[in-house]
Backbone as a chain_set.jsonl record, in Angstrom:
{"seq": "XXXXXXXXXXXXXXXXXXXXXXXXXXXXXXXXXXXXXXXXXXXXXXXXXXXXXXXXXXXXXXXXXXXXXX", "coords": {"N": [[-18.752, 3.166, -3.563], [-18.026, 2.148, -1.252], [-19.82, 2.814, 0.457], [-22.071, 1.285, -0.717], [-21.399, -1.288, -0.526], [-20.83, -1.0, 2.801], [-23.467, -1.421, 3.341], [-24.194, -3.715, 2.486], [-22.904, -5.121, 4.724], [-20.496, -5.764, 4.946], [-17.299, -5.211, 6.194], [-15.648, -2.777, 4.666], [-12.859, -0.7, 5.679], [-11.467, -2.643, 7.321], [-11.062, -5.204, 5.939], [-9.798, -3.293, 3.914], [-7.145, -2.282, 5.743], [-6.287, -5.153, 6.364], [-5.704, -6.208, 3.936], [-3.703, -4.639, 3.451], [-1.617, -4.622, 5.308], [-0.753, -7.207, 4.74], [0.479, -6.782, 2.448], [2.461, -5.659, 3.551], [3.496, -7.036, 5.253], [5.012, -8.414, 2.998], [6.494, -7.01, 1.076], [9.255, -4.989, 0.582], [9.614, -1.324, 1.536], [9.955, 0.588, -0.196], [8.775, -0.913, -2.772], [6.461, -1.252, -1.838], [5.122, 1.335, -1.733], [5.534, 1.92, -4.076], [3.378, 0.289, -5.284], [1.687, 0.58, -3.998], [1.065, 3.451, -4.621], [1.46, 5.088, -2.439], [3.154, 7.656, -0.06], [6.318, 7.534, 0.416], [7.054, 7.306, 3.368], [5.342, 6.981, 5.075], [4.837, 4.585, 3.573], [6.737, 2.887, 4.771], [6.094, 3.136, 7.785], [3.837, 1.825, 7.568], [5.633, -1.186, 6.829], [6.764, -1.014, 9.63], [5.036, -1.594, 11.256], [3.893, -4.018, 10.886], [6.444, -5.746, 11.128], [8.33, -8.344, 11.741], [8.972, -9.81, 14.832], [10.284, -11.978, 16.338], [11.716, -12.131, 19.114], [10.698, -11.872, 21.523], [8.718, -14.215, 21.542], [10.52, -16.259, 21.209], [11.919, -15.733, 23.574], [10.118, -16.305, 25.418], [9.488, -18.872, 24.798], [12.447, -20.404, 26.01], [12.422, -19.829, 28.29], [9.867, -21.484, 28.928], [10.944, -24.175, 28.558], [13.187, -23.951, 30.643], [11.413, -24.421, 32.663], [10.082, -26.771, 34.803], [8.371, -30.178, 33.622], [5.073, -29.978, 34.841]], "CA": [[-18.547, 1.74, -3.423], [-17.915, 2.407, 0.155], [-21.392, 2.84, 1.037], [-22.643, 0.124, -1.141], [-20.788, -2.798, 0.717], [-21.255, -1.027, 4.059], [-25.105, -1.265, 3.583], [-24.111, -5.059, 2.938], [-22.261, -5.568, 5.766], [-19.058, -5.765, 4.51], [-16.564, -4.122, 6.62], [-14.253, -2.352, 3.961], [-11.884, -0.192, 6.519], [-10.904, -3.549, 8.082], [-10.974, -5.493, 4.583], [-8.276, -2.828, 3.362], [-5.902, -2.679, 6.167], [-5.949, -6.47, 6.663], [-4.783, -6.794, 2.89], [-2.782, -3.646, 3.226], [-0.494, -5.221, 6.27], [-0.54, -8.545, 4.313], [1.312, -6.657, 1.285], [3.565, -4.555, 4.071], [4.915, -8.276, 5.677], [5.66, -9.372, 2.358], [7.619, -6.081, 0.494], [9.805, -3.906, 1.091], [8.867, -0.37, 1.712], [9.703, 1.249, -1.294], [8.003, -1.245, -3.633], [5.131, -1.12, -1.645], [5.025, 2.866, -1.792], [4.976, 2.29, -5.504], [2.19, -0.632, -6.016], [-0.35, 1.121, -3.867], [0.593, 4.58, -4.337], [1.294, 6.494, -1.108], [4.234, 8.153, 0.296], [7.358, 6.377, 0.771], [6.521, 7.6, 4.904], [3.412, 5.889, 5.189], [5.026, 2.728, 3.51], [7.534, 2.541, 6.079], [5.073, 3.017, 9.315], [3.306, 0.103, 7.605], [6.123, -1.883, 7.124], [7.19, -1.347, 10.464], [3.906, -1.596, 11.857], [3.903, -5.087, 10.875], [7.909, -6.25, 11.036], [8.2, -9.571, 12.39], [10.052, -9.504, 15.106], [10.146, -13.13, 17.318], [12.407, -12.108, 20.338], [9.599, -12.294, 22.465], [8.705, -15.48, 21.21], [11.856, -16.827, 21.317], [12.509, -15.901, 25.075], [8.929, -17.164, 26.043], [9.988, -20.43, 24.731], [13.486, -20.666, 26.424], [11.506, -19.387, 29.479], [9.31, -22.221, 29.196], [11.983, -24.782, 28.434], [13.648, -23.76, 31.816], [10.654, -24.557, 33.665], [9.773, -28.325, 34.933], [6.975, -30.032, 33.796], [3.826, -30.744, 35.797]], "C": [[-18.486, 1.354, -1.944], [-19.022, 1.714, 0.692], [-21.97, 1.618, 0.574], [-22.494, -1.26, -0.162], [-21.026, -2.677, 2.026], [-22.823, -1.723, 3.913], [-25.529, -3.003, 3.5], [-23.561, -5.723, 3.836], [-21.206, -5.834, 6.362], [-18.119, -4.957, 5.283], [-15.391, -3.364, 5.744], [-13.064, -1.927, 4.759], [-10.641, -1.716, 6.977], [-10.56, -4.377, 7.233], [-9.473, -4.77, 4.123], [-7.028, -2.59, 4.445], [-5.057, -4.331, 6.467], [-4.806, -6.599, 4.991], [-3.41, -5.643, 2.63], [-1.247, -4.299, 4.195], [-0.071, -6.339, 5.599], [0.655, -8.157, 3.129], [2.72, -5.98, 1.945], [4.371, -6.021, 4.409], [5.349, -8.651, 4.693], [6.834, -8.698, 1.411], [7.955, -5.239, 1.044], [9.24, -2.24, 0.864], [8.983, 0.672, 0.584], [8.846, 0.885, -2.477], [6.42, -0.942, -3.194], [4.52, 0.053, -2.045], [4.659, 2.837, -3.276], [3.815, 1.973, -6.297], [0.966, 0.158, -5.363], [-0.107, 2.656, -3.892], [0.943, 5.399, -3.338], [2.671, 6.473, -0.874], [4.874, 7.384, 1.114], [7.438, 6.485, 2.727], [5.909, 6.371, 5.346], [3.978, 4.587, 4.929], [5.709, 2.175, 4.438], [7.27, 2.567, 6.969], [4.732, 1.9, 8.767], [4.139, -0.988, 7.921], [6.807, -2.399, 8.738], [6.36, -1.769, 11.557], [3.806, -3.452, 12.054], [5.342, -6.246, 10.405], [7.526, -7.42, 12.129], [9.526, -9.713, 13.395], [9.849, -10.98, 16.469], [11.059, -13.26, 18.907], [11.715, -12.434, 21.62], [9.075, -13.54, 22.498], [9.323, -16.029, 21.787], [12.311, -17.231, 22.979], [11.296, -16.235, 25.759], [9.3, -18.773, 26.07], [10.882, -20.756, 25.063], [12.915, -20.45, 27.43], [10.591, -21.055, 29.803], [10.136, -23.713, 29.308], [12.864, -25.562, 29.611], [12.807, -24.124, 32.971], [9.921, -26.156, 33.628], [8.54, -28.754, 34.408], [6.206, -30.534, 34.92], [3.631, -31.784, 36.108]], "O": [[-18.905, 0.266, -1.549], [-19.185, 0.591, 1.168], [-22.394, 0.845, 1.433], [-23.226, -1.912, 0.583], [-21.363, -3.664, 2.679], [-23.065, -2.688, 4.637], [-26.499, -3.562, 4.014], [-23.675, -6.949, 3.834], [-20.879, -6.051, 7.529], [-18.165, -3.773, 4.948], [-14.24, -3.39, 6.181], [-12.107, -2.694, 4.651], [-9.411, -1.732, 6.932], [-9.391, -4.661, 7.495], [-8.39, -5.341, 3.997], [-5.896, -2.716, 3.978], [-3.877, -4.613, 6.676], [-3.624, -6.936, 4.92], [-2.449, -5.779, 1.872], [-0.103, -4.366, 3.745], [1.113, -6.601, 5.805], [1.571, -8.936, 2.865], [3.755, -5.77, 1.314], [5.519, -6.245, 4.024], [6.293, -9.411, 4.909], [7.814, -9.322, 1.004], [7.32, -4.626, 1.902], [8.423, -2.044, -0.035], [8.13, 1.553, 0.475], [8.264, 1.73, -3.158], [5.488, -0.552, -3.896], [3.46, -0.017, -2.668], [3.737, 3.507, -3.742], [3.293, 2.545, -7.254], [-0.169, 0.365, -5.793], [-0.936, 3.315, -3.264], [0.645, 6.586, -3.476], [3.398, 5.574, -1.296], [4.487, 6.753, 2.098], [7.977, 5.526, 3.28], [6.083, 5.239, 5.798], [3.808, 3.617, 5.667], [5.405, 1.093, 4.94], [8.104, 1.983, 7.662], [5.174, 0.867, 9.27], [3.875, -1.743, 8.858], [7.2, -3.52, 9.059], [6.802, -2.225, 12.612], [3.677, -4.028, 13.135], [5.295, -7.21, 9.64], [6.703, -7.395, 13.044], [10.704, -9.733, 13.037], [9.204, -10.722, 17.485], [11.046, -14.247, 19.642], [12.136, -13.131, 22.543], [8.954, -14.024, 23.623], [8.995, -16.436, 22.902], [12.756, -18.259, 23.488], [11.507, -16.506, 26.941], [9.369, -19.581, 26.997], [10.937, -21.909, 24.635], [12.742, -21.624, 27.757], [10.752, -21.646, 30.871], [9.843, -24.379, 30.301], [13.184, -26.742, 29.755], [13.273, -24.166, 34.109], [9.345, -26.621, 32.645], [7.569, -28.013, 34.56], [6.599, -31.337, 35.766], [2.648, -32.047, 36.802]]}, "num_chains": 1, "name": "protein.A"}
C-alpha cells in the first residue's frame, strides 16, 4: 500500500506521523499505546515529543509588552 500511494505522490511517512502527533496532543500515553498498538515507551516519547508547553510563548509576549511601541 506503501508503494502504491508513493507512486501517487502521496507522502505516507509524513501522512502517518502528522496524524500520529495529532492523536499524541490529544491522549494520554497509555491510551494511546493501546489504540495504535506500540509500546507504552514509544507512546510516551510521542507524547512528549509533542507536549504543549507555552512558557516560551508566554515570556515572548511579556517581553513584548515591556517594550514601547514604534
Amino acid at each position: 500500500m506503501t508503494q502504491k500511494l508513493g507512486r501517487h505522490g502521496i507522502p505516507v511517512r509524513t501522512a502517518r506521523n502528522a496524524a500520529l502527533a495529532a492523536l499524541a496532543a490529544d491522549l494520554p500515553s497509555p491510551i494511546l499505546a493501546d489504540v495504535t498498538v506500540m509500546h507504552r515507551h514509544t507512546a510516551l516519547r510521542w507524547v512528549a515529543y509533542v507536549r504543549r508547553d507555552w512558557a516560551e510563548y508566554l515570556a515572548a509576549r511579556a517581553a513584548d509588552e515591556d517594550t514601547p511601541p514604534l
